[in-house]
PyMOL Python script that loads the backbone (N, CA, C, O; Angstrom):
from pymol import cmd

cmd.read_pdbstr("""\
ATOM      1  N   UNK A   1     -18.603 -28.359  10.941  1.00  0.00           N
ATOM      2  CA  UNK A   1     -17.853 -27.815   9.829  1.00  0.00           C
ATOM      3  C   UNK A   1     -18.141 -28.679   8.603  1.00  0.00           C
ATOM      4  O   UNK A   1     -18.270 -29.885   8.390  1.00  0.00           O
ATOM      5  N   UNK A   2     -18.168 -28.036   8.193  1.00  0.00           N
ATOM      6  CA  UNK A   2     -18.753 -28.953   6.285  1.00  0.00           C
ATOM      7  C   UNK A   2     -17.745 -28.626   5.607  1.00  0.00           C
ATOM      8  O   UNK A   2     -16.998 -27.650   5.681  1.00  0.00           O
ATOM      9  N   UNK A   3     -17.788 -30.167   4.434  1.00  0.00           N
ATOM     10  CA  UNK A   3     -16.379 -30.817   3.840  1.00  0.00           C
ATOM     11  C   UNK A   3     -15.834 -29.730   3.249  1.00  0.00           C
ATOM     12  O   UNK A   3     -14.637 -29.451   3.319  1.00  0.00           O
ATOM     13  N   UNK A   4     -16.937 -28.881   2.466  1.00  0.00           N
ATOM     14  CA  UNK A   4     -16.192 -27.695   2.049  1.00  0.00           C
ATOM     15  C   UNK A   4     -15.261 -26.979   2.481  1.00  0.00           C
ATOM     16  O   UNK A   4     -14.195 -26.716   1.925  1.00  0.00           O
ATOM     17  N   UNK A   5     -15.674 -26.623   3.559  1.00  0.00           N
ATOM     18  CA  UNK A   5     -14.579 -25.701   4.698  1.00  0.00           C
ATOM     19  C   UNK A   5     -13.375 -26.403   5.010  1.00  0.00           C
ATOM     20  O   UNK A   5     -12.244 -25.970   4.791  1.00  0.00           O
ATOM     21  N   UNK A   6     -13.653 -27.487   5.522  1.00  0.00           N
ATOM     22  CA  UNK A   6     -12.475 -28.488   5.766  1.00  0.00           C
ATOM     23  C   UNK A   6     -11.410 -28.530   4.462  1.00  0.00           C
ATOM     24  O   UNK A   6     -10.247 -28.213   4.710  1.00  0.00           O
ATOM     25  N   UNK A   7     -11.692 -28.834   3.352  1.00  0.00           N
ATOM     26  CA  UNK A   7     -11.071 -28.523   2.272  1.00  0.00           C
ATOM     27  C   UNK A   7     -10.336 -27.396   2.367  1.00  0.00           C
ATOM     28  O   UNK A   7      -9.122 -27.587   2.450  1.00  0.00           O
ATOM     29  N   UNK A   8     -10.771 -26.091   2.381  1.00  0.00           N
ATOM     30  CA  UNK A   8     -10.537 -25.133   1.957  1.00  0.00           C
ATOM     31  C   UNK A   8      -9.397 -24.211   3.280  1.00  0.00           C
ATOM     32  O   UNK A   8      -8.687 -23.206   3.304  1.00  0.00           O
ATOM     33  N   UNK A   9      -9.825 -25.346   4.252  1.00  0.00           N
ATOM     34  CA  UNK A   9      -8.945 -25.039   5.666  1.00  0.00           C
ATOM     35  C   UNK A   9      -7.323 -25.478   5.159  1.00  0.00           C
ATOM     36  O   UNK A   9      -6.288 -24.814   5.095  1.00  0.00           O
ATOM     37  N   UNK A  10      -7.659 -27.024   4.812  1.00  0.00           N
ATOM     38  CA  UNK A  10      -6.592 -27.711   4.626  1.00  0.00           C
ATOM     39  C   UNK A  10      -5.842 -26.513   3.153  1.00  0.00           C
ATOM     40  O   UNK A  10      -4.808 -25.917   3.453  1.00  0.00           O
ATOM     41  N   UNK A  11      -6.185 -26.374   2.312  1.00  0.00           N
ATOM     42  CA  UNK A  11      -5.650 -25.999   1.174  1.00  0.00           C
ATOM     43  C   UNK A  11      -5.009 -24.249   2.228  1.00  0.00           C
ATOM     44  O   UNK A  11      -3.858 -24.296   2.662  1.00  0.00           O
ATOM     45  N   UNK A  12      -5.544 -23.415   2.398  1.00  0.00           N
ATOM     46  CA  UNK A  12      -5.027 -22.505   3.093  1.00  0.00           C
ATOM     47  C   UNK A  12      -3.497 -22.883   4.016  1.00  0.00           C
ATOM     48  O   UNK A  12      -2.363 -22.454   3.799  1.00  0.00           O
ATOM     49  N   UNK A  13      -3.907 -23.703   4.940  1.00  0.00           N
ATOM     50  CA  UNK A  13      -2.660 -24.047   5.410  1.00  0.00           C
ATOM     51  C   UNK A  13      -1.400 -24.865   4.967  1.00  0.00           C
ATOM     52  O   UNK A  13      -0.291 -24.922   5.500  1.00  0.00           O
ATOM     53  N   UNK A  14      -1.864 -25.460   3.880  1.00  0.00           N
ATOM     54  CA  UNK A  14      -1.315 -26.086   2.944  1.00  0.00           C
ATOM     55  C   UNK A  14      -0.265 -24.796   1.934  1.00  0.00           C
ATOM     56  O   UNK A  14       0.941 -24.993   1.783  1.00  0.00           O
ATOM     57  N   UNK A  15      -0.785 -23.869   1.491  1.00  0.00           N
ATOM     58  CA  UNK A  15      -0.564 -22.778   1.118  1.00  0.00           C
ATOM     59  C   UNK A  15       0.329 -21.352   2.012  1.00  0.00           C
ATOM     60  O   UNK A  15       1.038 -20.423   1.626  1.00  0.00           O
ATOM     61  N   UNK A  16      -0.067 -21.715   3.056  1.00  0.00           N
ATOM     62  CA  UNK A  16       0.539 -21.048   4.394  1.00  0.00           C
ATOM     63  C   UNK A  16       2.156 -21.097   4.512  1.00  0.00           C
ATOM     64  O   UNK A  16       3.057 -20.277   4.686  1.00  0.00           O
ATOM     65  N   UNK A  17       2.023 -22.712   4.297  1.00  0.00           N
ATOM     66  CA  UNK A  17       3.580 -23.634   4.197  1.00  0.00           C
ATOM     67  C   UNK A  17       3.806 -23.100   2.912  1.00  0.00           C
ATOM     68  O   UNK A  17       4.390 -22.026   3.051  1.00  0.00           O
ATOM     69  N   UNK A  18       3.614 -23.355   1.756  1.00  0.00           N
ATOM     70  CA  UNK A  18       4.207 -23.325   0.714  1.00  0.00           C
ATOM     71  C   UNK A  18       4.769 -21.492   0.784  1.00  0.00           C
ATOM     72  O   UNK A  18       5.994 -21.476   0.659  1.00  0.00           O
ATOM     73  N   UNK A  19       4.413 -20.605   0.882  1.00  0.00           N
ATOM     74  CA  UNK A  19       4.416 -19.055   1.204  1.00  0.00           C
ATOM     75  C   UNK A  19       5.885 -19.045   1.922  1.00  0.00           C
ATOM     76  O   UNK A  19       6.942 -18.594   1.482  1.00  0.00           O
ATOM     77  N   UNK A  20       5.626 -19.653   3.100  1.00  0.00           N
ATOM     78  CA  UNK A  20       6.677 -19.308   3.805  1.00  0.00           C
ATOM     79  C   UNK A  20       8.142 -19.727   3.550  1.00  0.00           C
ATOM     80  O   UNK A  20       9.140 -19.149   3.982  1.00  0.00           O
ATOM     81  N   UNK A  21       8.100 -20.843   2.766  1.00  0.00           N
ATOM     82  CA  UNK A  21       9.536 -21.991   2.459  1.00  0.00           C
ATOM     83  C   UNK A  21       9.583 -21.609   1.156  1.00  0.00           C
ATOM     84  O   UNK A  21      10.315 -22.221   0.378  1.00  0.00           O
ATOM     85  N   UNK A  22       8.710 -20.409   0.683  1.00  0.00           N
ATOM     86  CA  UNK A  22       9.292 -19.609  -0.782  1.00  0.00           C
ATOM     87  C   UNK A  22       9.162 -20.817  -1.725  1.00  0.00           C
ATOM     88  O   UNK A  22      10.100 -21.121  -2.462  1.00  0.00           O
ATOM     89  N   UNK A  23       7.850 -21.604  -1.708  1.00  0.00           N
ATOM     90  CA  UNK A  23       7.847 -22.372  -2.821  1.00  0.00           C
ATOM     91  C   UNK A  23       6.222 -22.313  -3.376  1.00  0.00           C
ATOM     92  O   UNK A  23       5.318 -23.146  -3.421  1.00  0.00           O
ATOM     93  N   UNK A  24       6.312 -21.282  -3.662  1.00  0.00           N
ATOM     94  CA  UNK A  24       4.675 -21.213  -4.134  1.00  0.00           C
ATOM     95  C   UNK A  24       4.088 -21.848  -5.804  1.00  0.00           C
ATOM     96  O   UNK A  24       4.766 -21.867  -6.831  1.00  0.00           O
ATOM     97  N   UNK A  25       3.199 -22.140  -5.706  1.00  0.00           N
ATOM     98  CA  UNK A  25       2.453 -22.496  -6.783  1.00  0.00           C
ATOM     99  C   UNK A  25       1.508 -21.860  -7.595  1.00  0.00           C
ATOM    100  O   UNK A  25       1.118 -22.237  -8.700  1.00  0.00           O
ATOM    101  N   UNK A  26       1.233 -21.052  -7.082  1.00  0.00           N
ATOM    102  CA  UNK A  26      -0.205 -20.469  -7.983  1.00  0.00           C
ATOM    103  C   UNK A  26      -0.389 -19.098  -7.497  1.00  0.00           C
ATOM    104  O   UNK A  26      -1.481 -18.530  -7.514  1.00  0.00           O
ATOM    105  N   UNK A  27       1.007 -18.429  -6.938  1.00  0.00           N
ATOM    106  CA  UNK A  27       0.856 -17.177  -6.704  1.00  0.00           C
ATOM    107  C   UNK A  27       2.368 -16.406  -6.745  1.00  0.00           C
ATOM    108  O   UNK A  27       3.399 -17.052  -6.929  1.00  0.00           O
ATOM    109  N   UNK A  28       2.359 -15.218  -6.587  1.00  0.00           N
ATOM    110  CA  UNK A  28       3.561 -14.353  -7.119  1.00  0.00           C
ATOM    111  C   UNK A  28       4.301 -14.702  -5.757  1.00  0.00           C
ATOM    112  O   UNK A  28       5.407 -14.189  -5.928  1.00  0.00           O
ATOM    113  N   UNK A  29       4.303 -15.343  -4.382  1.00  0.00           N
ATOM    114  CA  UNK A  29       5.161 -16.116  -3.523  1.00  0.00           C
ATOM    115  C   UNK A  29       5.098 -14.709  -2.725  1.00  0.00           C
ATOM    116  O   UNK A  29       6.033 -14.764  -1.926  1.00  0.00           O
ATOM    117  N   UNK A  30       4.332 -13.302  -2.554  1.00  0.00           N
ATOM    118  CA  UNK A  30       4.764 -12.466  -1.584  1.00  0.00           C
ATOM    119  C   UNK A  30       3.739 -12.819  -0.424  1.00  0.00           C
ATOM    120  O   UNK A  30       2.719 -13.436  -0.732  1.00  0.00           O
ATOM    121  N   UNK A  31       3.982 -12.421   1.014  1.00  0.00           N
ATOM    122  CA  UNK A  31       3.717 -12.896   1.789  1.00  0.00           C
ATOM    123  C   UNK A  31       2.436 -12.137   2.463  1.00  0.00           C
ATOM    124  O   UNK A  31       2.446 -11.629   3.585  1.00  0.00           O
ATOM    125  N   UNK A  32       1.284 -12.162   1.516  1.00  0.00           N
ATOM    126  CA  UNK A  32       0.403 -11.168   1.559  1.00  0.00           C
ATOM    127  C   UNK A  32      -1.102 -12.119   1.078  1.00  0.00           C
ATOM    128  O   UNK A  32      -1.131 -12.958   0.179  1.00  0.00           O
ATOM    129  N   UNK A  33      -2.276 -11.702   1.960  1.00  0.00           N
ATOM    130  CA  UNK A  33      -3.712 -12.230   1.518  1.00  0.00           C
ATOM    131  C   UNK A  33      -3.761 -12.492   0.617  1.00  0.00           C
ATOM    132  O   UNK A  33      -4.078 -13.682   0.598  1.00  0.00           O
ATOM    133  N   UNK A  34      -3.567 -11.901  -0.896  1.00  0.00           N
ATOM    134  CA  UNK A  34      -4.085 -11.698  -1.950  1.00  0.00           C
ATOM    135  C   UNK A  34      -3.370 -13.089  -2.338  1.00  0.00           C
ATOM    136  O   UNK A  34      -4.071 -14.080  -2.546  1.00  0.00           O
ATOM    137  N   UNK A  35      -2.135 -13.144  -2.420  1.00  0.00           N
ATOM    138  CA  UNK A  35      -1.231 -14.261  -2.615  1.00  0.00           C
ATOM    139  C   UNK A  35      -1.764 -15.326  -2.223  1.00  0.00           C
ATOM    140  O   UNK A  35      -2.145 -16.216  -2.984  1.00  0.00           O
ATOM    141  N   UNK A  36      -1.851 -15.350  -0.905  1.00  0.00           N
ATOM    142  CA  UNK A  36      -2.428 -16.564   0.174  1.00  0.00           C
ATOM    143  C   UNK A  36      -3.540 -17.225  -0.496  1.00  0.00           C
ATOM    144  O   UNK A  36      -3.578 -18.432  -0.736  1.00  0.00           O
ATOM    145  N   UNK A  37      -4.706 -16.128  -0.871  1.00  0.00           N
ATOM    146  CA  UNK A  37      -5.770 -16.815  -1.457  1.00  0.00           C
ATOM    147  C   UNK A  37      -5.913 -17.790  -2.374  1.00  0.00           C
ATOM    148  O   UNK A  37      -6.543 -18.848  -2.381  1.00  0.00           O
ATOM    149  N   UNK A  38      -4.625 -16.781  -3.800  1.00  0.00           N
ATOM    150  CA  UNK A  38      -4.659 -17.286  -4.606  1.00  0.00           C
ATOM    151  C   UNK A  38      -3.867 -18.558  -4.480  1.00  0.00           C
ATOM    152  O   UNK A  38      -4.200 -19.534  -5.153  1.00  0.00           O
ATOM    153  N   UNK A  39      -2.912 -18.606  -3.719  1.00  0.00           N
ATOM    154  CA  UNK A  39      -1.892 -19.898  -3.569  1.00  0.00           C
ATOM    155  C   UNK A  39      -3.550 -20.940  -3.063  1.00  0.00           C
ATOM    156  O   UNK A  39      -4.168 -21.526  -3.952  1.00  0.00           O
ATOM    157  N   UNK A  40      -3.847 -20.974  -2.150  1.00  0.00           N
ATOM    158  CA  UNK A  40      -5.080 -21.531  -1.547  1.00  0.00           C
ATOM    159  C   UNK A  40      -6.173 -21.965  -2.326  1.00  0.00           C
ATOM    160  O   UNK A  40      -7.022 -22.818  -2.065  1.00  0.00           O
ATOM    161  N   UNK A  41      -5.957 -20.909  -3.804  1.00  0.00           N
ATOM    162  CA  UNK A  41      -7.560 -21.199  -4.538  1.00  0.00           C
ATOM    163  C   UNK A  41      -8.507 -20.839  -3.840  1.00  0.00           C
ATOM    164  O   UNK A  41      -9.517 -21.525  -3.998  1.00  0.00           O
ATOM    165  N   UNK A  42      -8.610 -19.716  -2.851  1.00  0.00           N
ATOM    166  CA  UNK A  42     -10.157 -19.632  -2.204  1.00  0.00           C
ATOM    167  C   UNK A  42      -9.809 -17.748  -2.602  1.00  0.00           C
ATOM    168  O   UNK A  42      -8.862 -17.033  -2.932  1.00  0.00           O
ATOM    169  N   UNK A  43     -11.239 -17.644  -2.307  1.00  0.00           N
ATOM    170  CA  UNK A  43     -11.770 -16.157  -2.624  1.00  0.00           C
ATOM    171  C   UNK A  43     -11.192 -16.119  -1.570  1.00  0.00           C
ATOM    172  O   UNK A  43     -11.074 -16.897  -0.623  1.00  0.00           O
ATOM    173  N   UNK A  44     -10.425 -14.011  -2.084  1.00  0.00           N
ATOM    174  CA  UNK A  44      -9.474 -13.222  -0.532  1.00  0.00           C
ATOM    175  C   UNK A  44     -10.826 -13.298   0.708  1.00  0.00           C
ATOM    176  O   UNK A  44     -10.822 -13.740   1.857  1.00  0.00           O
ATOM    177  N   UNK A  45     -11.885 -12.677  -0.094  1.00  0.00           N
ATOM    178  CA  UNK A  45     -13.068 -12.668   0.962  1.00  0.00           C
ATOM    179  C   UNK A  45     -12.986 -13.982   2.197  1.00  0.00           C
ATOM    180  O   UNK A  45     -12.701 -13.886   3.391  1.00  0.00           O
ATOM    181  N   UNK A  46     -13.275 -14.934   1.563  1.00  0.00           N
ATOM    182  CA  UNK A  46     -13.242 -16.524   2.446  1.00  0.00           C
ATOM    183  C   UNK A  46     -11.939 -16.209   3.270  1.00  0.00           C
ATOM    184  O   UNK A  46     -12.357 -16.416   4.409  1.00  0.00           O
ATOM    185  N   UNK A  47     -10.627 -15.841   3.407  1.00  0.00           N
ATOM    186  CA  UNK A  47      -9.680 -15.630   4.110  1.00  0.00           C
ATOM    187  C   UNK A  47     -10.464 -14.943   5.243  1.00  0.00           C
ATOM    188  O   UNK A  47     -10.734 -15.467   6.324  1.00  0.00           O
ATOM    189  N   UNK A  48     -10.880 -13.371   4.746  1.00  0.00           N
ATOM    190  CA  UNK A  48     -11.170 -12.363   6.111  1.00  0.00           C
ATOM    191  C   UNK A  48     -12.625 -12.756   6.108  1.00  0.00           C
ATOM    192  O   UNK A  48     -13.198 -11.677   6.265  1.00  0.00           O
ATOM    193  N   UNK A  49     -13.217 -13.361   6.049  1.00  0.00           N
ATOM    194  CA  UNK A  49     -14.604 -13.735   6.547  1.00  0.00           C
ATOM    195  C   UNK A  49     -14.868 -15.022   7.307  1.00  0.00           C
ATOM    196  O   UNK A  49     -15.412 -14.970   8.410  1.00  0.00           O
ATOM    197  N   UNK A  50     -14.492 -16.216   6.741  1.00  0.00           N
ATOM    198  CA  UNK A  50     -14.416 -17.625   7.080  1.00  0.00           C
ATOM    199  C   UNK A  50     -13.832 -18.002   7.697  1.00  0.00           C
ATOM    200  O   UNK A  50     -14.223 -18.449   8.775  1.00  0.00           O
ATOM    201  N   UNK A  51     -12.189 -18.009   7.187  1.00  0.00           N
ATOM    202  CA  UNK A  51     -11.154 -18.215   7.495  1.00  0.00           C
ATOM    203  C   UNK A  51     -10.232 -17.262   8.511  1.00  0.00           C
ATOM    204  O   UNK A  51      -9.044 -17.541   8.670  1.00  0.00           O
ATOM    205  N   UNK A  52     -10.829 -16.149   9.176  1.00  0.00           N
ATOM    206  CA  UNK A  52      -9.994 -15.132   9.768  1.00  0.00           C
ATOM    207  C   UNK A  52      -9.241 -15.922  10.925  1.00  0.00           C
ATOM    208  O   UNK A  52      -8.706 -15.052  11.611  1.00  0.00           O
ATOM    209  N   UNK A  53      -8.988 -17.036  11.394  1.00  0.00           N
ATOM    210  CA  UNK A  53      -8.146 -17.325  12.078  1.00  0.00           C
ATOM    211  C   UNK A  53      -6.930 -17.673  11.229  1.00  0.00           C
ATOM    212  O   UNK A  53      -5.783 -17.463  11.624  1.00  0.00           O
ATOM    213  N   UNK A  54      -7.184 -18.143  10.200  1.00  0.00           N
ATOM    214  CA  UNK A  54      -6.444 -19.014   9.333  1.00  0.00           C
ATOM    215  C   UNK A  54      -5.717 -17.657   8.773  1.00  0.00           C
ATOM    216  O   UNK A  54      -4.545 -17.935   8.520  1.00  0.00           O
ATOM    217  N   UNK A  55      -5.923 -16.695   8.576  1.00  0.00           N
ATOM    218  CA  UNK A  55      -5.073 -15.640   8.086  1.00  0.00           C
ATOM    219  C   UNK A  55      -3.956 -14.932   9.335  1.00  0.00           C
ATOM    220  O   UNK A  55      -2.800 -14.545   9.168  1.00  0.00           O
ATOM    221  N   UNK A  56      -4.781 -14.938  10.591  1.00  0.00           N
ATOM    222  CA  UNK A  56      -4.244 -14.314  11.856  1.00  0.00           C
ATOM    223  C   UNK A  56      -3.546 -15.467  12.202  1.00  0.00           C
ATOM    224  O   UNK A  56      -3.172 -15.415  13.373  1.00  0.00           O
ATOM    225  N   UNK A  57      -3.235 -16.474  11.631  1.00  0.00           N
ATOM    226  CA  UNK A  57      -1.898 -17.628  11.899  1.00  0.00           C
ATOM    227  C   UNK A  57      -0.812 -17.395  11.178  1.00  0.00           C
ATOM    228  O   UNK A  57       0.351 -17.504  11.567  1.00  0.00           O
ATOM    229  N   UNK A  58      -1.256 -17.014   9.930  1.00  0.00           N
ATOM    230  CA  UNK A  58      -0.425 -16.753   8.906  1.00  0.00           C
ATOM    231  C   UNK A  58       0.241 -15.288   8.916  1.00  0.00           C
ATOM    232  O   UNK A  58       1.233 -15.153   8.199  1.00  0.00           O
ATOM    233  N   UNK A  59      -0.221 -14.131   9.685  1.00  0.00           N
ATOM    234  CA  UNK A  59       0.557 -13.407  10.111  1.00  0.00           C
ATOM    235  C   UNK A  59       1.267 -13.672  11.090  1.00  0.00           C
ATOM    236  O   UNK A  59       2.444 -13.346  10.933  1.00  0.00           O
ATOM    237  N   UNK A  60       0.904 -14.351  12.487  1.00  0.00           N
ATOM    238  CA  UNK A  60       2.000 -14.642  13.090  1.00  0.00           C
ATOM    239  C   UNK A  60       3.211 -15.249  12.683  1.00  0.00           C
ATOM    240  O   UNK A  60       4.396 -15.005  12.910  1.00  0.00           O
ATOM    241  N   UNK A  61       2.422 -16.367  11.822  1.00  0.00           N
ATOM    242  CA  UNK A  61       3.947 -17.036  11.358  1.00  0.00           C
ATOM    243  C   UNK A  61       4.932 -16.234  10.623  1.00  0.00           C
ATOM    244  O   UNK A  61       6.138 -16.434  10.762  1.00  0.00           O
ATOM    245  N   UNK A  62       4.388 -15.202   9.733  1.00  0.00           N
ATOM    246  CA  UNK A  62       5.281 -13.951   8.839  1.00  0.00           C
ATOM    247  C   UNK A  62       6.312 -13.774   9.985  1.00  0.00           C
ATOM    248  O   UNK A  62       7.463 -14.178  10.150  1.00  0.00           O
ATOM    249  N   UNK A  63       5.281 -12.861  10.859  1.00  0.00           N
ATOM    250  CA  UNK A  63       6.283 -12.829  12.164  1.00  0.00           C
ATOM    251  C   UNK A  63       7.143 -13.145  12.801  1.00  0.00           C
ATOM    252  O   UNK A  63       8.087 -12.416  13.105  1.00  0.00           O
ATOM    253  N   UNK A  64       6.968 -14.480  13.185  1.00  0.00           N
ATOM    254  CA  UNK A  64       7.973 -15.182  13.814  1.00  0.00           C
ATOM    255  C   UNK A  64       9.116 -16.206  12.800  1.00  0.00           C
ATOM    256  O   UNK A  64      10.299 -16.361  13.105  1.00  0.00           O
ATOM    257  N   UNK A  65       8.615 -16.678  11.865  1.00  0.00           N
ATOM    258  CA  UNK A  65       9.716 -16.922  11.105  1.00  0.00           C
ATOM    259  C   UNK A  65      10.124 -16.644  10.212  1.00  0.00           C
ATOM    260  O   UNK A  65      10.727 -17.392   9.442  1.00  0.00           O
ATOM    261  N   UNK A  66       9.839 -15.136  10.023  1.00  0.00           N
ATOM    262  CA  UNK A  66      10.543 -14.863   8.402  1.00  0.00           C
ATOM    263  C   UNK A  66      11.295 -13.160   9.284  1.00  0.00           C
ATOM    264  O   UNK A  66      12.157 -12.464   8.747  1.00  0.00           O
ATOM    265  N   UNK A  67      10.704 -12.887  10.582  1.00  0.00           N
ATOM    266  CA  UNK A  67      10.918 -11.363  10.903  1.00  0.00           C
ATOM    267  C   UNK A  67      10.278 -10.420  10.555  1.00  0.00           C
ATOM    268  O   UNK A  67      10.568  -9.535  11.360  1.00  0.00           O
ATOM    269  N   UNK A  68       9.433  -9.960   9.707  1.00  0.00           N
ATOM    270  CA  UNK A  68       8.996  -9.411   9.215  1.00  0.00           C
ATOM    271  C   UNK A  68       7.592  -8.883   9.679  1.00  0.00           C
ATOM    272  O   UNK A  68       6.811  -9.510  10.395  1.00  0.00           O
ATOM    273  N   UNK A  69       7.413  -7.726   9.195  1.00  0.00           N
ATOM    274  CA  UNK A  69       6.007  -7.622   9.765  1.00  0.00           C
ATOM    275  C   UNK A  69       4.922  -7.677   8.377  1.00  0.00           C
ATOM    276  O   UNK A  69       5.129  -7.142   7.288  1.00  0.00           O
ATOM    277  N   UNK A  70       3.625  -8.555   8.816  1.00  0.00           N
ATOM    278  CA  UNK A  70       2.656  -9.017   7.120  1.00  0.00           C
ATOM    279  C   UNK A  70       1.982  -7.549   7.049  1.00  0.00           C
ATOM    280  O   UNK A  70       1.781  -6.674   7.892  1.00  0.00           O
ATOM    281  N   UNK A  71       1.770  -7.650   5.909  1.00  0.00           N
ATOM    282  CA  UNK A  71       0.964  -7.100   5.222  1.00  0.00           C
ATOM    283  C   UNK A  71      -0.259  -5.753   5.903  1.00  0.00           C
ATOM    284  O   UNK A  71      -0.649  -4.636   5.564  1.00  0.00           O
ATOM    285  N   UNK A  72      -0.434  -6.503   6.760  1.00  0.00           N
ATOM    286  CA  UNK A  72      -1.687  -5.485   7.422  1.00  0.00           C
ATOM    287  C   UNK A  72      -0.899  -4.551   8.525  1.00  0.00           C
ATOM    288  O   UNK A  72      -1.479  -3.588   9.027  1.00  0.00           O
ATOM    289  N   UNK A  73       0.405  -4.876   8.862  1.00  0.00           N
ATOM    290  CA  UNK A  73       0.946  -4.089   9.671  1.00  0.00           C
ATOM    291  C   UNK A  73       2.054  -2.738   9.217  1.00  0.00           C
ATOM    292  O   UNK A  73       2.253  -1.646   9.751  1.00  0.00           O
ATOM    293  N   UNK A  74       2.505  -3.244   8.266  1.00  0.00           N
ATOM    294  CA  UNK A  74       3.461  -3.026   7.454  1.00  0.00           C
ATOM    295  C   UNK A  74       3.028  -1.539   6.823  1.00  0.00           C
ATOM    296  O   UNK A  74       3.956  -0.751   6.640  1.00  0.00           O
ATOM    297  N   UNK A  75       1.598  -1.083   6.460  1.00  0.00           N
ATOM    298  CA  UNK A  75       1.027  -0.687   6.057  1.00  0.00           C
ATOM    299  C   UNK A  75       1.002  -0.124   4.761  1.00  0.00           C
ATOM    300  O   UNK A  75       0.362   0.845   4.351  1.00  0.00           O
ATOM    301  N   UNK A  76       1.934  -1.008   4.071  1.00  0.00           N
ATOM    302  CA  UNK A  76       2.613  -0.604   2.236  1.00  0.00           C
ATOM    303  C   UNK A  76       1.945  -1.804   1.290  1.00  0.00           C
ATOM    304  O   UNK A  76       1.965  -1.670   0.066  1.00  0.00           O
ATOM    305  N   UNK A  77       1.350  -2.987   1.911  1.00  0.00           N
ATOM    306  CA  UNK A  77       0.687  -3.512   0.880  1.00  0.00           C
ATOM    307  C   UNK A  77       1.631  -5.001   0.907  1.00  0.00           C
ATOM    308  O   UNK A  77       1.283  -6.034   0.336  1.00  0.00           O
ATOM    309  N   UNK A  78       2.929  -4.824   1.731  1.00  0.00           N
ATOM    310  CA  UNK A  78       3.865  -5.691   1.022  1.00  0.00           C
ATOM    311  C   UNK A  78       4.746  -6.077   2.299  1.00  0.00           C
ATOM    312  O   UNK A  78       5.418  -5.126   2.696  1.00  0.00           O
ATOM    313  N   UNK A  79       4.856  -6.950   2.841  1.00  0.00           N
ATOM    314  CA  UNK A  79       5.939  -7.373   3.913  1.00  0.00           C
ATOM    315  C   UNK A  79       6.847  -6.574   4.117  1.00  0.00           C
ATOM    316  O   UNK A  79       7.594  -6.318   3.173  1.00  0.00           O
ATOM    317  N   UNK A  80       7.074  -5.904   5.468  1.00  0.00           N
ATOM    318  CA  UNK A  80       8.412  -5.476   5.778  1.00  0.00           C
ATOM    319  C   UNK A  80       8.998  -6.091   6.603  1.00  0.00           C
ATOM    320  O   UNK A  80       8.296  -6.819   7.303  1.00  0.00           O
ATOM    321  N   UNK A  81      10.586  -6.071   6.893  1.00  0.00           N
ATOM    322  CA  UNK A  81      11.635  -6.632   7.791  1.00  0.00           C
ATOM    323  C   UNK A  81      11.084  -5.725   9.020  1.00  0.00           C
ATOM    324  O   UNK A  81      10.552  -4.627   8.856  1.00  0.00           O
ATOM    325  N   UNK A  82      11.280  -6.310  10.193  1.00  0.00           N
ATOM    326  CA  UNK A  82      10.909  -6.415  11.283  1.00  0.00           C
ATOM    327  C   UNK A  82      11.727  -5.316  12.236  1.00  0.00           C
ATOM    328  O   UNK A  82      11.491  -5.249  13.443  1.00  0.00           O
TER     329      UNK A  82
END
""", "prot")
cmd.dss("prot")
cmd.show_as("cartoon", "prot")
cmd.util.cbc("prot")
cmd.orient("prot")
């Protein structure tokens, strides 16, 4: 894995946290890729290409600690309650 990635791992999950405890930085705080990325600073692409585990964590976690179902399940674009 090259430093890049490693970076960009850490900043994702770094971002993952911030999403979920509703304290975002650099994005509108909804619990959705587009957000994620931008909270993350990485292209949405790098999420579903690179990073696709790192996104399929971040839906579980929607899941399990907020109730809700993310974004890709939901099928409105936008988190629903569970």
């Amino acid at each position: 894995m090259t430093e890049q990635s490693t970076d960009e791992r850490a900043r994702i999950r770094a971002a993952i946290d911030r999403l979920l405890t509703g304290q975002p930085t650099a994005s509108d705080g909804a619990l959705t890729v587009v957000a994620l990325a931008a909270e993350a600073g990485v292209h949405r692409m790098a999420l579903q290409k690179r990073h696709a585990d790192l996104k399929n964590e971040c839906y579980e976690r929607v899941r399990t600690e907020t109730k809700q179902l993310p974004e890709s399940e939901s099928g409105s674009g936008r988190p629903s309650p569970i």
